[in-house]
N, C-alpha and C positions, 0 to 999 in steps of 0.2 A: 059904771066905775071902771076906769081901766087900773091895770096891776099896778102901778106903782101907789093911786088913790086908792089900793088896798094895802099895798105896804105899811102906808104912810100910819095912816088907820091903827094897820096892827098894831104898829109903836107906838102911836098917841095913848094907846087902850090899854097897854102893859108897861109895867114898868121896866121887867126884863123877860126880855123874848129871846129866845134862841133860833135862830133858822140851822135845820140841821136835818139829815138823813137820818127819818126815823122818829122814834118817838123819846121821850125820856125814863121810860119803863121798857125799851127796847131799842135802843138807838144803831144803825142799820153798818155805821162805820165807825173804824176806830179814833178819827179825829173826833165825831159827834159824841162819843162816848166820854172823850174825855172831858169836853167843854161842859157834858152835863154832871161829871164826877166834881169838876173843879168849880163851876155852881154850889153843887150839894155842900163842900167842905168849906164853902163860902159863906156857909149861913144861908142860902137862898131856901128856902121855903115852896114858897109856890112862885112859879115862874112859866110862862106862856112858852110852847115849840109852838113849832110852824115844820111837819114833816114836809120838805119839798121834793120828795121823792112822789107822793101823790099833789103833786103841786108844781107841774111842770109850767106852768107860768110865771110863776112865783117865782122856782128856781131859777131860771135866766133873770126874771127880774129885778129880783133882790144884788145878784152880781150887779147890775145897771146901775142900780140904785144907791149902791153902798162905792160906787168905784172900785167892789175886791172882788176879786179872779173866783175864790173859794170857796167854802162850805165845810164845818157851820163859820154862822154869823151870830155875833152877840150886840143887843141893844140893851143901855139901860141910861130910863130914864130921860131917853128918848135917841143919843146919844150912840152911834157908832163905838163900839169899842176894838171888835176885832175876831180873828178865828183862835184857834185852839193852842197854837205857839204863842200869841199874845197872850192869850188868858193865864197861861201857865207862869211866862214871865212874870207875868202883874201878880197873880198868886203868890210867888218867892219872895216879891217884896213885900207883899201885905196890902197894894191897891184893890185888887180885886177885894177882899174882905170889907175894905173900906168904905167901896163904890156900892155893896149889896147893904152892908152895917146902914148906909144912908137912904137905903130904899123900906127894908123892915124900919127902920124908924120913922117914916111919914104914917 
């Protein structure tokens, strides 16, 4: 399987992943920090990381993959959403609540 048939995978398997430096009980920077705080206040629950810090294929890959320069990356529900300025946006409005509200409800 080459990385992006492991990407891909990830996301089929989760409903929301985070690709981010680090863990989400110890996330390594302060963008990935936030994207796991703005999760948490989302109602997420359980939600899959992917640390790309041990995951140097991945890391480059998922850039590849997603068309985004950055890190972290959020999927949900299979879905592209964005890094940690996005998430925070869509948080203020109340999308981000919306988009997890519809993931705990399946």
């Amino acid at each position: 399987m080459n990385v992006y048939d492991v990407i891909k995978k990830q996301i089929e398997e989760n409903s929301i992943i985070l690709y981010m430096k680090g863990t989400a009980q110890f996330p390594q920077c302060g963008f990935s920090s936030r994207a796991v705080s703005l999760l948490n206040a989302s109602g997420a629950k359980n939600f899959a990381t992917v640390n790309i810090l041990e995951e140097p294929d991945i890391r480059q890959g998922i850039k590849e993959f997603s068309n985004w320069p950055t890190i972290p990356q959020l999927y949900i529900k299979g879905n592209f959403i964005g890094g940690s300025d996005i998430m925070a946006e869509m948080y203020e409005t109340g999308e981000l609540q919306e988009l997890v509200k519809e993931v705990v409800a399946d």
